[in-house]
C-alpha positions in Angstrom: -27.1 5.3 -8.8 -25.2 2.1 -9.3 -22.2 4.2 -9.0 -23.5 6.2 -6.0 -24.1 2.6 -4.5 -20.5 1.1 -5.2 -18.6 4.6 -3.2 -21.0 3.6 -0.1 -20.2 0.2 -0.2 -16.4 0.9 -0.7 -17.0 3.6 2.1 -18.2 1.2 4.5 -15.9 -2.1 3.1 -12.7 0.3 4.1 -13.4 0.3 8.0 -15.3 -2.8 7.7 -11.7 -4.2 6.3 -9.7 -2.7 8.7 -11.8 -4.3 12.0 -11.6 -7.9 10.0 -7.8 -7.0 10.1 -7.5 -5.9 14.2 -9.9 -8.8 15.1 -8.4 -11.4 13.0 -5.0 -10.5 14.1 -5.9 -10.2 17.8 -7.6 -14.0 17.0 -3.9 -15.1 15.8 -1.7 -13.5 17.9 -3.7 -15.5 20.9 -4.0 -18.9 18.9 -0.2 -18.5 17.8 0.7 -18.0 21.8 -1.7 -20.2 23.3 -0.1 -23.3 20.5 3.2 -22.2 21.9 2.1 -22.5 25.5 0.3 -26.0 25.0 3.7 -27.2 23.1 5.9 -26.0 25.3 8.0 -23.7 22.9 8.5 -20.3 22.1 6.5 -18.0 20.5 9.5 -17.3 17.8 8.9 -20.6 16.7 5.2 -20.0 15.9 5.9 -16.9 14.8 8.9 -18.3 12.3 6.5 -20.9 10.8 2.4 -21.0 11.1 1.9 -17.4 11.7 4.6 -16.9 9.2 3.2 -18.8 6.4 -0.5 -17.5 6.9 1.0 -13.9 6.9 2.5 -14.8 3.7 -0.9 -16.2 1.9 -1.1 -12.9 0.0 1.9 -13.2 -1.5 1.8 -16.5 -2.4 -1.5 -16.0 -3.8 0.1 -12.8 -5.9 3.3 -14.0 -7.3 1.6 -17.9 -8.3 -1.4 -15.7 -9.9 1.6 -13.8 -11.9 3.4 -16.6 -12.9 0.6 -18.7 -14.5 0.0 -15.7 -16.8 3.8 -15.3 -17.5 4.5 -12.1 -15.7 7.8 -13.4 -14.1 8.6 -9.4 -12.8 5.3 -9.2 -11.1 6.0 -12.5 -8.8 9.8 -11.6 -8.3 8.7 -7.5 -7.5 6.1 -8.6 -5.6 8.3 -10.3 -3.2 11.4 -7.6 -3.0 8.7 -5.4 -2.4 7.1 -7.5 0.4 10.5 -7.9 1.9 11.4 -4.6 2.1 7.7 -3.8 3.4 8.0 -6.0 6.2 11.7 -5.3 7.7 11.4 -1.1 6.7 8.0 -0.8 7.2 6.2 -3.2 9.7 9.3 -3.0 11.6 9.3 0.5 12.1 6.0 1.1 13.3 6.0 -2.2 15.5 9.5 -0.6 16.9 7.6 3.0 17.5 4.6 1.1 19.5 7.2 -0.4 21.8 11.1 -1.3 21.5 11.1 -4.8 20.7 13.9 -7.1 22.5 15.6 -9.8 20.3 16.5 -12.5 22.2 20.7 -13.8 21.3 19.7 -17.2 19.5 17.4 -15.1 17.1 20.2 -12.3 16.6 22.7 -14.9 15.9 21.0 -17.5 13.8 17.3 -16.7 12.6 18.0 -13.5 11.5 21.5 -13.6 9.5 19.6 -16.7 7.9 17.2 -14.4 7.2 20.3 -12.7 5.3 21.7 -15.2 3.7 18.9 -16.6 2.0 18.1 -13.1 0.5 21.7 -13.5 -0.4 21.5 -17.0 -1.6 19.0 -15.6 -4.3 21.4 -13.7 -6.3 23.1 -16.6 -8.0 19.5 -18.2 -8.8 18.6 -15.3 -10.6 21.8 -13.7 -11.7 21.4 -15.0 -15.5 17.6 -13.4 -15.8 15.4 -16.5 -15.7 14.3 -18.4 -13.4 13.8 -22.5 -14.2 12.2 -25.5 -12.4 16.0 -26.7 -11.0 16.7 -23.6 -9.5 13.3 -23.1 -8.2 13.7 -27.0 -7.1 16.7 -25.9 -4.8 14.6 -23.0 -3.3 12.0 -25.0 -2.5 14.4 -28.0 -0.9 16.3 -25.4 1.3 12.9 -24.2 2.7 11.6 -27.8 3.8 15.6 -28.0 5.3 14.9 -25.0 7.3 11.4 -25.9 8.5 12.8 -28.8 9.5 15.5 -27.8 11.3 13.3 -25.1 13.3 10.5 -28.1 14.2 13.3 -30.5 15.2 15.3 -27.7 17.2 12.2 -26.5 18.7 11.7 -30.1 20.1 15.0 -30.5 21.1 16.5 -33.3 19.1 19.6 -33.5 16.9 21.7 -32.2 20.1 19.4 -28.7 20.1 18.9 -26.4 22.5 15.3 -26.8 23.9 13.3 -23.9 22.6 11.7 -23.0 25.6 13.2 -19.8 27.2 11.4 -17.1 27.9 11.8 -13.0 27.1 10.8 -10.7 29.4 7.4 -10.1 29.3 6.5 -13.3 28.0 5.6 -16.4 30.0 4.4 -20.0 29.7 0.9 -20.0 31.8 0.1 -22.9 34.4 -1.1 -26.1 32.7 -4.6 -25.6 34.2 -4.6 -22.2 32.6 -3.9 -23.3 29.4 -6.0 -22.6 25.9 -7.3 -26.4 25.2 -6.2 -27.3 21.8 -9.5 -26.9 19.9 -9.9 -23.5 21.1 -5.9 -22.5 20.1 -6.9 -24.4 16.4 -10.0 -22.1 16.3 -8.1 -18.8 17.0 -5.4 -19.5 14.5 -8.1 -20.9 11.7 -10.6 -17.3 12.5 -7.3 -15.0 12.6 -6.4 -16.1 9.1 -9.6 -15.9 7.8 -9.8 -12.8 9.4 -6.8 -11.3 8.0 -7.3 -12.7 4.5 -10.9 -11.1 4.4 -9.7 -7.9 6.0 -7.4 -7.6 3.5 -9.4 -8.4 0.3 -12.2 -5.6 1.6 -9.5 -3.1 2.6 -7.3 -3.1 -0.8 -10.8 -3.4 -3.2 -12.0 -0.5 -1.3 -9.1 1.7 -1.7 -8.6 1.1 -4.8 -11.8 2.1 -5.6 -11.6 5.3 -4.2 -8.0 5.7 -5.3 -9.2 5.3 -8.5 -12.5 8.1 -8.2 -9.9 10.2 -6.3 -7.9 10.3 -9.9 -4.7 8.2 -8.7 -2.8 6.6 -11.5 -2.7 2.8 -11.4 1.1 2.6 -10.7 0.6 5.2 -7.4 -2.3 2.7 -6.6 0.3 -0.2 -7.5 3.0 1.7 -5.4 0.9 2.4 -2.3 -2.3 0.7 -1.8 -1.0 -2.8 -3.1 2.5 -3.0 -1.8 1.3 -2.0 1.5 -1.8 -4.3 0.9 -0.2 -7.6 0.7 1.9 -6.3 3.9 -1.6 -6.2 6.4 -1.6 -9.2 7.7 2.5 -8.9 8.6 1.4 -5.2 9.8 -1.3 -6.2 12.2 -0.2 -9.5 13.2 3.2 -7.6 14.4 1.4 -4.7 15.7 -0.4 -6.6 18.3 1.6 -8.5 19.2 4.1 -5.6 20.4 1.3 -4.0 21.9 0.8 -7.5 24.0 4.5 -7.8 24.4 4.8 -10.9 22.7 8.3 -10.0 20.9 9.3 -13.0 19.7 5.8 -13.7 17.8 6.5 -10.0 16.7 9.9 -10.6 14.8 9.4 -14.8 14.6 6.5 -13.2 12.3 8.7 -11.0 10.4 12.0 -12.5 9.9 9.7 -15.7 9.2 8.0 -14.2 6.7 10.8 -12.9 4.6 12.2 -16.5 4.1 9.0 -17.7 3.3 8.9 -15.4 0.7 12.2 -15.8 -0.5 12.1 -19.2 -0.7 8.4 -20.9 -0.9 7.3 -18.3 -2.9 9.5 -17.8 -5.8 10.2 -21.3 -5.5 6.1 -22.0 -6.2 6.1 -19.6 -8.9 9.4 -21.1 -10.7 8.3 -24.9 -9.9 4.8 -24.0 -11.8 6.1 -22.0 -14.5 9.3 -21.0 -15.3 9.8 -17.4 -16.1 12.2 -14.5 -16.9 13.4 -11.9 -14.9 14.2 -8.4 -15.8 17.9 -6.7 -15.4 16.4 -4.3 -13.2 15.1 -7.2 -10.6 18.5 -8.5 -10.9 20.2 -5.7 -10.3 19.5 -2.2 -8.2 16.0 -3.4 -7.4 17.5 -6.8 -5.7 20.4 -5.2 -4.0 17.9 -2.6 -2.4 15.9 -6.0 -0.8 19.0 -7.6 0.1 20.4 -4.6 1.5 17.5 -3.7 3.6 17.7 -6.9 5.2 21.5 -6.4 6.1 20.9 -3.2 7.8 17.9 -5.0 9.3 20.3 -7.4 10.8 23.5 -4.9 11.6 20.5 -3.2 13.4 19.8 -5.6 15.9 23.3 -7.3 16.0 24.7 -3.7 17.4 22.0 -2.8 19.6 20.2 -6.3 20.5 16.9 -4.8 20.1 15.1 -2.7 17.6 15.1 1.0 19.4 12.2 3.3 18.7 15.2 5.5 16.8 15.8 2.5 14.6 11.9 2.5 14.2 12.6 6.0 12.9 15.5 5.0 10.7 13.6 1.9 9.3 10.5 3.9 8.5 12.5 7.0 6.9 14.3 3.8 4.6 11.1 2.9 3.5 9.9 6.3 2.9 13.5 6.8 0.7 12.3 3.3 -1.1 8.6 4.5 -2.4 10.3 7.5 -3.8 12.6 5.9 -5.2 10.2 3.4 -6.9 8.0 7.0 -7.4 10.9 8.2 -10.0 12.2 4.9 -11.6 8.4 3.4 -12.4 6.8 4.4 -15.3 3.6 4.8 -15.1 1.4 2.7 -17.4 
């Protein structure tokens, strides 16, 4: 009975999970562009930091949890995985619901940081541990890049205003505008939202993963790496549908660093851990390199195509195999 009673609630937590997800997403993405409207910015710049870094909870959550109880691999892979998950796989699918337009600015600086940072963690990691110095600097260039998005979204420092708009997108009439309370309550439900969306939808199908017979590292491999990509997957998902690009790859590009750098740079700062030649090698070139092609993609044809959706997706696809044949199970 008690079992019996666990399937039905995991039967009904699964949809119940997923509606948590489309609601609290469809909460954000209006909070996220009704803040943007009120401050006079672009959506990219909400995207690249608030929605960015609530996206992100998961993983945050995830690789701290990992490095408190010394598993240094499990908060790195968590993060290459994440990475990958977002460019290969949210991309693809936002790309199939609608070709999203990438604005010059983003091509040409958000984007190729997005790049370098992924590159930048190479030499932090190179000699297999991680330390409180190096996690130190990760942290430091993350506040230096916040800052520089906040003070170029304002203007100051000689920046370019951050208030053009892509097509499809516009500013609405100040009378029109979402009064600030309301915008703060959108953002603060769609988080909520999300997280609780996700909890219900990865505990559920894991369950029945597990009564299905799945081994723990297919569940590992499927159900949790895509998992602690939901919020990234819906969050970018509707807002394609509402043709809100820049919130769309401001939430994506924005998440990657955050990962990158907050993250691993949490996890070092509150324990210092090692890091396995594998996570230094093939399995970080695979992150870094998916977030070159992301980039040659959009540099060559200033938009992500539905055939790059196709391309991304297939890459992602080639990535769970490979992680399919070079994981063990345990």
């Amino acid at each position: 009975m008690n079992l019996q009673m666990t399937m039905i609630w995991a039967l009904i937590g699964l949809p119940t999970g997923l509606v948590f997800l489309l609601k609290g997403a469809d909460f954000l993405v209006d909070g996220a562009v009704g803040l943007a409207e009120r401050l006079r910015v672009r959506p990219l710049v909400i995207g690249l930091t608030i929605v960015a870094m609530g996206t992100s909870a998961p993983e945050v959550a995830a690789s701290v949890t990992a490095s408190l109880r010394g598993l240094g691999d499990i908060a790195v892979g968590n993060v290459y995985g994440s990475n990958i998950a977002n460019l290969a796989l949210v991309g693809g699918v936002c790309a199939l619901i609608r070709p999203l337009g990438v604005q010059a600015g983003v091509r040409h600086r958000e984007i190729p940081v997005m790049v370098v940072v992924a590159l930048g963690l190479y030499p932090v990691l190179y000699n297999g541990f991680l330390g409180r110095l190096e996690s130190g600097v990760l942290l430091g260039v993350f506040a230096a890049l916040i800052t520089f998005t906040i003070v170029g979204a304002k203007g100051g420092c000689g920046a370019k205003p951050l208030i053009e708009i892509s097509p499809g997108e516009h500013l609405q009439q100040p009378g029109h505008r979402k009064r600030l309370p309301l915008v703060f309550l959108l953002i603060g439900a769609g988080l909520l939202g999300l997280a609780l969306g996700a909890h219900l939808t990865v505990e559920s199908a894991v369950f029945l993963g597990k009564r299905l017979g799945l081994s723990d590292a297919v569940i590992g491999l499927t159900i949790i790496a895509v998992g602690t990509s939901l919020p990234e997957l819906m969050t970018s998902t509707v807002a394609a549908f509402k043709g809100h690009d820049d919130l769309s790859i401001g939430n994506l590009v924005g998440s990657n660093v955050f990962n990158t750098l907050l993250v691993i740079g949490t996890a070092g700062v509150i324990r210092p851990f090692a890091v396995s030649a594998r996570l230094v090698g093939t399995d970080y070139w695979i992150m870094a390199g998916v977030c070159t092609v992301f980039m040659l993609i959009v540099l060559i044809q200033k938009r992500i195509s539905r055939g790059a959706g196709v391309f991304l997706l297939c890459v992602y696809l080639a990535y769970m195999a490979y992680l399919f044949v070079y994981t063990p199970a345990v």
